[in-house]
C-alpha positions in Angstrom: 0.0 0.0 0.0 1.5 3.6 -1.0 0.1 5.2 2.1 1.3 8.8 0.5 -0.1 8.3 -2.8 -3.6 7.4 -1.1 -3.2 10.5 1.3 -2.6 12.4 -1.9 -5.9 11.3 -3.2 -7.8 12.0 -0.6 -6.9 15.8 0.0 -7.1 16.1 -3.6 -10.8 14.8 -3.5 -11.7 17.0 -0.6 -10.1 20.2 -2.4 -12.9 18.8 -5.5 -15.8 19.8 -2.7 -13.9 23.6 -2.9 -13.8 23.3 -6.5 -10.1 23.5 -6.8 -8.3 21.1 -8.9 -4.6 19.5 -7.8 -2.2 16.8 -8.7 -0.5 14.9 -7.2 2.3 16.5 -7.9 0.7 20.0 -5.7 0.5 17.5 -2.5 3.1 17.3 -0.8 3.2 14.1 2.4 5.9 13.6 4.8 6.6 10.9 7.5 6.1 12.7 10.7 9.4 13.1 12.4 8.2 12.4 15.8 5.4 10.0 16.6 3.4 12.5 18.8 2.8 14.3 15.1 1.2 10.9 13.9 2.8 8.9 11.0 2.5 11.7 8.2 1.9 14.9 8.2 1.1 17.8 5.1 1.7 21.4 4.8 -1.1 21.6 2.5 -3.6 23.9 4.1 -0.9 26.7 4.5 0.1 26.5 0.6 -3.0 26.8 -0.4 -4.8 29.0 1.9 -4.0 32.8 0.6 -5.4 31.5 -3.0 -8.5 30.6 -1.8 -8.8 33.5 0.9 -8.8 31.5 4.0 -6.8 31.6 6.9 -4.5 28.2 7.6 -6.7 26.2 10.2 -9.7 27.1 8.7 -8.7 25.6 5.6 -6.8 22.4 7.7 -10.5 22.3 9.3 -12.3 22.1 5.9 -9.7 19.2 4.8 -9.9 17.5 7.9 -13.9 17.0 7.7 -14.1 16.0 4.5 -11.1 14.0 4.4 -12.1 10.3 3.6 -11.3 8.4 6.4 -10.8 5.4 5.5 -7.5 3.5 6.8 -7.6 6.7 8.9 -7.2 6.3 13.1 -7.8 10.4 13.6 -6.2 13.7 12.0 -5.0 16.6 14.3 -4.0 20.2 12.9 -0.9 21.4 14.7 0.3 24.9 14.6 -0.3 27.2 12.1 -2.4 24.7 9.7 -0.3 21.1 9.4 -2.3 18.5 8.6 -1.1 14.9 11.1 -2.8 11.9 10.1 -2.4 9.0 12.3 -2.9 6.0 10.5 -4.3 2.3 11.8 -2.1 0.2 12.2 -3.3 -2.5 9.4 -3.3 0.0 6.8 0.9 0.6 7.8 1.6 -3.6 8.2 -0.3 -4.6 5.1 2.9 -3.4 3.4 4.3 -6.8 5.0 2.4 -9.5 2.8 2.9 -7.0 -0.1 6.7 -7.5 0.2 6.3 -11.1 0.9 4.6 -12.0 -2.3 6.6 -9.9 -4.5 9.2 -10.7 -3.5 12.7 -9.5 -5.6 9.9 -7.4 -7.9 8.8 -5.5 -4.6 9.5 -1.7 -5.8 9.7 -2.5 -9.3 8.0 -0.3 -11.4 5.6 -0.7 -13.9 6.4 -0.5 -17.6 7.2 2.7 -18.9 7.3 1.9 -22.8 10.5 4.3 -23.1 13.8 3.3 -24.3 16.8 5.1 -23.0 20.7 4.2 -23.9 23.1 4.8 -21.1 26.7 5.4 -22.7 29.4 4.9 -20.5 33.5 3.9 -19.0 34.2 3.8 -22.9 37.6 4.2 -22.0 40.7 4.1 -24.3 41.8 0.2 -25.1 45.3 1.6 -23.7 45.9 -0.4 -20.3 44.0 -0.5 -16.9 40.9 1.2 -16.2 41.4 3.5 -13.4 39.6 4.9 -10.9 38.0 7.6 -12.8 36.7 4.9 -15.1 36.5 3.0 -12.0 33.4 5.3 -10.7 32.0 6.2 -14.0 31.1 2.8 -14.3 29.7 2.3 -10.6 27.8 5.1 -11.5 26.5 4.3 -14.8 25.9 0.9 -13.9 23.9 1.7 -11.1 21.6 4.2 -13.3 21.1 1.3 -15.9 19.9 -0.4 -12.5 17.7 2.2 -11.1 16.4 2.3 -14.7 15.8 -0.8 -15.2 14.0 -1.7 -11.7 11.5 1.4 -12.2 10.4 0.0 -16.0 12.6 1.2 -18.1 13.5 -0.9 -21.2 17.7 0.1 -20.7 20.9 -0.2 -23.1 24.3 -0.1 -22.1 26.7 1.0 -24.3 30.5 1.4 -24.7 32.3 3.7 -27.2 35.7 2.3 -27.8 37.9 5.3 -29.5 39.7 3.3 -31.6 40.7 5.6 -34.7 42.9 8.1 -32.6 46.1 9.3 -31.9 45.9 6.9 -28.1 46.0 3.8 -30.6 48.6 5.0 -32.5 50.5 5.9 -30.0 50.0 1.9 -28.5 50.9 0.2 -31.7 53.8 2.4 -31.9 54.7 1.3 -28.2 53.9 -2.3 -29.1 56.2 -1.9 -31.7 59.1 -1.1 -29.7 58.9 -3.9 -27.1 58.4 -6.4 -29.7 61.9 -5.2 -31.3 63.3 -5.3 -27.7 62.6 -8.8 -27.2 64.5 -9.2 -30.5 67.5 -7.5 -29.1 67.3 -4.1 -31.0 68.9 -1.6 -28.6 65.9 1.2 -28.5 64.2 3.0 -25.7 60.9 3.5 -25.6 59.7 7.3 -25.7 58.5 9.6 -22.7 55.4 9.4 -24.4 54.8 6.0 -25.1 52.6 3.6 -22.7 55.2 1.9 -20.4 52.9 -0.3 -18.2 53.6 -4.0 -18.1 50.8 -5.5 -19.8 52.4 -3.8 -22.8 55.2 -6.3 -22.4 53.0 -9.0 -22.5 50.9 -8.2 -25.0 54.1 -7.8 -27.4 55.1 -11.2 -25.8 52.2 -12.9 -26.1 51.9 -10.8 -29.9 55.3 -12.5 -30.6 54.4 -16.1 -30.0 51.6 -15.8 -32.6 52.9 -14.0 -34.8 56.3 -12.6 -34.1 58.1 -15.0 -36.9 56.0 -12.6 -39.9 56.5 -9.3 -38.2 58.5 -7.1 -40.4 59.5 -3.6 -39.1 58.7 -0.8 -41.2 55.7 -2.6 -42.6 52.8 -0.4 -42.4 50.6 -3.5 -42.4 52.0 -5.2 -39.9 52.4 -2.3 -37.9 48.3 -2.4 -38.2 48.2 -5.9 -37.3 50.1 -5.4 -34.5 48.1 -2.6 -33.2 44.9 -3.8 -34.2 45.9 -7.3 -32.0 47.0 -4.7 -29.0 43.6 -2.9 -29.0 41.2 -5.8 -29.0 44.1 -7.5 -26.1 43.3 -4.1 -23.7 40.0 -4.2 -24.7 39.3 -7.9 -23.8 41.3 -7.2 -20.4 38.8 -4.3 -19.6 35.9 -5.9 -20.3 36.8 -8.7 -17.9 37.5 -6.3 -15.1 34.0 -4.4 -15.6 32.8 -8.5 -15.2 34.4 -8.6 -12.1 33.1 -5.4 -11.1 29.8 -6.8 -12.1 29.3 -4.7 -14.9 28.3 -5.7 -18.2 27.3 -4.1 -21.9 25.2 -4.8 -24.3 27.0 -3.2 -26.9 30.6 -2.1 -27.5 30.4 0.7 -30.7 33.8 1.2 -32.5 34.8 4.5 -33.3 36.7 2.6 -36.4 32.9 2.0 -37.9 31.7 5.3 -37.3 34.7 6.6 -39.9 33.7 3.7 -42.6 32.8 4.9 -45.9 33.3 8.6 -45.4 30.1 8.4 -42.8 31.5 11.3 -41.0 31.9 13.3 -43.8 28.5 12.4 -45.6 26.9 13.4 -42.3 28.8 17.1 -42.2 27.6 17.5 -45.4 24.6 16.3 -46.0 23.1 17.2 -42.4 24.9 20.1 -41.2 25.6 22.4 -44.5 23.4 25.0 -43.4 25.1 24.9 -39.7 28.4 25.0 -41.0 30.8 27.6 -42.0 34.8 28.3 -43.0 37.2 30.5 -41.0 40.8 30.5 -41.6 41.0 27.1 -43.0 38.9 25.7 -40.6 35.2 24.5 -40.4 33.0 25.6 -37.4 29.1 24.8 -36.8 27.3 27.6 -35.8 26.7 25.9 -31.9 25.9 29.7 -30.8 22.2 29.2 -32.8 21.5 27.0 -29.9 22.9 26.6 -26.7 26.9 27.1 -26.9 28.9 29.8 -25.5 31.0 30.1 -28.9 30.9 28.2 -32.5 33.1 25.0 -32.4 35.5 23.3 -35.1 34.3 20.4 -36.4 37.3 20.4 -39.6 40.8 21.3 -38.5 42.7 23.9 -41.3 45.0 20.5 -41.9 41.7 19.2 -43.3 41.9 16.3 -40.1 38.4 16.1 -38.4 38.3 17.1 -34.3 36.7 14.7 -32.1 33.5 16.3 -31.9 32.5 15.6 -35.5 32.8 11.5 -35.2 30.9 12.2 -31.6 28.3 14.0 -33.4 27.8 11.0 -35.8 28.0 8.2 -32.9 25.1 10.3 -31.2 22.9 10.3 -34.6 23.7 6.6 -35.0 22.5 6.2 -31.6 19.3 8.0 -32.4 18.8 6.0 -35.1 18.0 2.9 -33.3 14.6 4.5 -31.5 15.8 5.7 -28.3 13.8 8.1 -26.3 16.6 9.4 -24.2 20.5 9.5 -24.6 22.4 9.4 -21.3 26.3 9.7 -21.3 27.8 9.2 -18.3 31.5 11.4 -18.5 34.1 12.6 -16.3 33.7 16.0 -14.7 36.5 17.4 -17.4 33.8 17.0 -20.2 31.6 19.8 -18.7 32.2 21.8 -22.0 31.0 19.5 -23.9 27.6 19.5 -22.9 26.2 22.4 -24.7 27.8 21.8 -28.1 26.3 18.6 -28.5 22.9 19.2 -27.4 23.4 21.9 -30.0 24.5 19.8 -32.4 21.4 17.3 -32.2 18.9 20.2 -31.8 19.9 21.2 -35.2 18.6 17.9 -36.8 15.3 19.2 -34.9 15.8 16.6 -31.6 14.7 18.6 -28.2 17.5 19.4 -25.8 16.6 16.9 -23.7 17.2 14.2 -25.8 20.8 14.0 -24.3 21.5 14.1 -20.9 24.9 14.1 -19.6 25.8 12.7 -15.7 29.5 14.4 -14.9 31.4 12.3 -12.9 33.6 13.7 -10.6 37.1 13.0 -9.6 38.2 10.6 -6.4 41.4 10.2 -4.4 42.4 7.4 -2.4 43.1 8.0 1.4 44.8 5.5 3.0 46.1 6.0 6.9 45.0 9.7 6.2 47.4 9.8 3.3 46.3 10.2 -0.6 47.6 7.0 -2.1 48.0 7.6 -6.0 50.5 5.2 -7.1 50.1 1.3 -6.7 53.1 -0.7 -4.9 52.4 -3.5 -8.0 53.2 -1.0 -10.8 54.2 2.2 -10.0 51.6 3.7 -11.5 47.8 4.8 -10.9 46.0 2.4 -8.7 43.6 0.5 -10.8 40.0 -0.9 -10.7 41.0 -4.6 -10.4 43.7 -3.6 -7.5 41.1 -1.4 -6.1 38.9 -4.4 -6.0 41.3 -7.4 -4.7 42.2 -4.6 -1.9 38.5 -3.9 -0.4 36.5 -6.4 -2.7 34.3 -5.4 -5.3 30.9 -4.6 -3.0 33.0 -1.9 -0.8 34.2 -0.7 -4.1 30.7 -0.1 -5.8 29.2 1.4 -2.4 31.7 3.9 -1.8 31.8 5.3 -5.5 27.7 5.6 -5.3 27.7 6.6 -2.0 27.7 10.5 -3.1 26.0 12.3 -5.7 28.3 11.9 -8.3 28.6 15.8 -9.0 31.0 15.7 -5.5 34.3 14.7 -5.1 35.1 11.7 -3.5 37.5 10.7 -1.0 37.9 6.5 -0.7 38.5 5.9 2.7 40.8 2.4 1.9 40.9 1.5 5.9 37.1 2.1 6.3 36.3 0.2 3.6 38.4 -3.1 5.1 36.9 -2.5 8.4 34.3 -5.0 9.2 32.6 -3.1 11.8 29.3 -0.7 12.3 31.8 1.8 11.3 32.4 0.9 8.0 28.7 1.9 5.8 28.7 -1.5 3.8 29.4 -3.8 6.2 26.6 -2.0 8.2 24.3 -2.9 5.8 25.2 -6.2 4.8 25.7 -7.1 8.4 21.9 -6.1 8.6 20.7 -8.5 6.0 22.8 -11.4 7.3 21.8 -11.1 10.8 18.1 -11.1 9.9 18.8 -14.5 7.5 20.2 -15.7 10.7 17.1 -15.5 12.5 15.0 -16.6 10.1 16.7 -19.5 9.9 16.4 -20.1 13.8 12.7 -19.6 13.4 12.4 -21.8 10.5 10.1 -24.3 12.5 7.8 -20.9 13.2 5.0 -20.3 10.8 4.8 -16.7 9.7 1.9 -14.2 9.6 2.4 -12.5 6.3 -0.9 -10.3 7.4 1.6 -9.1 10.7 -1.4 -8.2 12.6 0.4 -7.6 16.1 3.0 -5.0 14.6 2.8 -1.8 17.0 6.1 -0.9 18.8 7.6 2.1 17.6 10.7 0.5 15.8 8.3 -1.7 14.4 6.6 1.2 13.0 9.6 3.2 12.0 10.7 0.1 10.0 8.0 -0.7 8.4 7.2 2.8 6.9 10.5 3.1 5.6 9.7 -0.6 3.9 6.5 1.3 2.6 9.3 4.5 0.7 10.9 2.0 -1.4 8.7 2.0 -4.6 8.5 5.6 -4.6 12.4 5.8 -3.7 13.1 4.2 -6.6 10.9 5.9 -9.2 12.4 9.1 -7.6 15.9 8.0 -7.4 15.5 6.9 -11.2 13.9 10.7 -12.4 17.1 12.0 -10.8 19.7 9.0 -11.9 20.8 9.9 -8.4 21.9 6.2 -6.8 23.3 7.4 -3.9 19.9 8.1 -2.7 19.5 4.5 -2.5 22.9 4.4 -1.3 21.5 6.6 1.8 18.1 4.8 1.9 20.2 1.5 2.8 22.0 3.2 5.7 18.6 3.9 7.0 17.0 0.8 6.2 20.1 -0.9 8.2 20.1 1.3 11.2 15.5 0.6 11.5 16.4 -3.2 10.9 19.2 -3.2 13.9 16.9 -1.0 16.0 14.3 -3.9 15.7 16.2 -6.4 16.3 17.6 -4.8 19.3 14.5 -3.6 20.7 12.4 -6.0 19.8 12.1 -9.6 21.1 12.0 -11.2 17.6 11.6 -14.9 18.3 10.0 -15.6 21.9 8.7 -19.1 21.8 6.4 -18.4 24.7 4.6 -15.6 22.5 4.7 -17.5 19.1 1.4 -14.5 17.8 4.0 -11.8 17.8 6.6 -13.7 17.0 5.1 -14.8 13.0 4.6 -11.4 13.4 7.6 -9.8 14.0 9.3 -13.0 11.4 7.3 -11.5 9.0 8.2 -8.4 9.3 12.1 -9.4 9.4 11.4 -11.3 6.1 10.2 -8.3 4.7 13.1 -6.4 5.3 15.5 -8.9 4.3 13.8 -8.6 0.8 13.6 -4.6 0.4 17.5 -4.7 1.8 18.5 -7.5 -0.6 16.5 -5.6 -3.5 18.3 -2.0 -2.7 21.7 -3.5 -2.6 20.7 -5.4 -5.8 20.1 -2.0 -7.0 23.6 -0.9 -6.7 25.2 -3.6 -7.6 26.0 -4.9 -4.1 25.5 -8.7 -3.1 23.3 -9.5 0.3 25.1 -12.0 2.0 22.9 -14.6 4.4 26.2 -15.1 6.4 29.0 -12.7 7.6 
């Protein structure tokens, strides 16, 4: 039972007896933050009581007696005009059966019939993801989740930029180590990719193939970089896997060149947009929503990245999408603007595209900032990140904050196994109520949870009660860390309970099924919030 939306419709169907027409959307219900205030509470009256020339109470008055009462104990009007309704207690612990036959769909919404693409990591198939790439794709993961859960038919995507000077640069660098494991006396540049795995890819490279590989060749120079590409690019893809991240399709910047696309879109799409200056070609971005006109055609005659973007996004379009999401780091703020502009010229509204910036993280470890791993000597990456705190610490933390703010990783709280540490917390939560389930197992449950009253009770089970909405809201605002936050919550009403309330007393077995059912309950809306972000819910810690 959404005890809010049915609060809703009753104040909307006593403002009908005024004549005055709302929405829910002009209602506004909040839990009550003390029980002596009931179990929700509206500020309703004084909103709306200067339009319809009235004072506050009088108005509160009006609601209040022709407020349908139904699943109603009383109302009071406190203060000024706020409307406290203080509900019976069956219309609150009906939410318990409603859990317990839904099951992992409790808080699932209902189909939406929209199709939105969620672009995301697409990092460079150049070595490691780190922890930028490490958090875009907590994030985007977790917004393909949200998305997914409320009704939203979801595609994940991955842009590889494969057709730039980063895989030149790593063919060039595969190049050399293959010639030094042939003996040729030649160092490798400042600017060439010196991790490991470069090694071994050349290594591995000259095994297969190493026998044919002639220097200077153009072609296999391609080979060779074309086999170091799709070698980086296999290695990310497992680490997302072990970060529990998957996509259902990996776009090639390679194919968005093919047959002069890029060029055929320019000018057959954007003519009228476009213009020359000094050599160069801009589009007129300004028309719309940019700051200044960008180059899309270099006075070399070379094309600058935003053109092939530009091209991806229409491709995009193409397949039927209602909404584009691109989840980027914080460093892409810029390029928000000029690409909205660019689709709004091929007539698409502004919010066809939606960007989430991701913003940057640092790793704190014994109140240090750690930015170089031991292993390598280089950045710290997502599967090192992982092996140190495991992957559920790793996928909390990154959503734990919108991800507008920066983020400091705490590496020691996120290894503690203690109240202390916000994951543990939660899963602890979920694992102690499997616990005593499973001692109870021989005790029927009461899925109707008649006997439900104490005030943890209470405070537990309305929070159960948020979750549906929670996550249509959390999903409007691709904000996971509101889940993130709902959790905490959720774990501190489930300890409460179980602290303060005598879960299984064999010499009461009424309130116990009770009190079973209602630790059932939350074992499923905690299990199904984690899910959410891509945390597990273990049964034992």
């Amino acid at each position: 039972m959404d005890i809010e939306q049915i609060l809703k419709e009753k104040i909307i169907e006593a403002f009908n007896k005024l004549n005055v027409s709302l929405t829910l959307s002009d209602v506004v219900i909040e839990k009550s933050r003390s029980s002596e205030h009931g179990d929700y509470a509206s500020n309703i009256a004084l909103k709306y009581a200067s339009r319809l020339g009235k004072n506050p109470r009088e108005l509160a008055s009006f609601l209040v007696e022709n407020i349908n009462k139904d699943n109603i104990d009383h109302i009071e009007i406190a203060g000024p005009g706020f409307i406290n309704f203080f509900m019976k207690n069956d219309a609150i612990n009906s939410v318990v059966k409603k859990i317990i036959e839904e099951g992992e769909n409790y808080g699932r919404g209902e189909d939406k019939h929209k199709k939105i693409n969620v672009e995301f990591v697409s990092a460079n198939p150049t070595g490691d993801l780190h922890l930028g790439h490490a958090r875009c794709a907590a994030v985007g993961d977790s917004i393909c989740r949200l998305y997914e859960f409320a009704g939203y038919d979801v595609t994940r995507e991955f842009y590889v930029n494969n057709a730039g000077n980063q895989i030149r640069t790593l063919g060039l660098s595969l190049d050399i180590r293959l010639r030094q494991l042939h003996g040729e006396k030649i160092e490798l540049p400042e600017d060439s990719y010196h991790a490991n795995d470069i090694i071994d890819i050349a290594k591995q490279y000259d095994k297969e193939f190493g026998a044919s590989y002639k220097v200077n060749d153009p072609t296999c120079l391609a080979h060779l970089t074309e086999y170091g590409m799709k070698a980086e690019l296999a290695k990310i893809e497992k680490d997302l896997g072990l970060f529990r991240t998957k996509f259902d399709i990996y776009s090639f910047e390679t194919d968005v060149r093919k047959n002069h696309h890029v060029e055929d879109v320019l000018n057959n799409k954007f003519s009228k947009y476009s213009y020359v200056q000094d050599g160069a070609t801009f589009l007129r971005t300004t028309d719309f929503l940019d700051d200044k006109d960008r180059a899309v055609i270099k006075s070399d005659g070379s094309f600058t990245y935003l053109m092939p973007d530009i091209a991806y996004h229409l491709i995009k379009l193409s397949r039927g999408y209602d909404l584009l999401i691109d989840v980027l780091g914080a460093d892409h703020h810029g390029y928000i603007n000029r690409m909205k502009s660019a689709l709004m010229m091929q007539g698409y509204s502004k919010d066809i595209l939606e960007v989430e910036l991701v913003q940057v993280v640092r790793l704190i470890k014994d109140g240090k900032e750690v930015k170089m791993s031991k292993r390598t000597g280089t950045g710290v990456s997502l599967r090192e990140l992982c092996e140190e705190v495991g992957v559920d610490a790793t996928r909390y933390f990154f959503v734990s904050r919108a991800a507008s703010s920066h983020l400091d990783f705490d590496l020691n709280l996120a290894s503690e196994q203690s109240s202390n540490n916000p994951v543990y917390y939660a899963q602890y939560a979920h694992a102690r109520i499997a616990k005593v389930l499973e001692s109870a197992k021989d005790i029927k449950i009461d899925e109707e949870a008649p006997l439900l009253k104490e005030k943890k009770e209470m405070d537990l089970l309305k929070l159960l009660i948020e979750f549906p909405r929670l996550i249509e809201s959390s999903a409007t605002k691709r904000a996971p860390y509101l889940i993130a936050t709902y959790i905490q919550e959720l774990a501190a009403a489930i300890h409460g309970f179980y602290t303060e309330c005598r879960v299984i007393d064999r010499d009461n077995l009424a309130v116990t099924s009770s009190r079973l059912a209602l630790a059932k309950a939350s074992q499923i809306v905690m299990k199904n919030a984690l899910n959410v972000i891509g945390v597990s819910a273990p049964n034992k810690m």
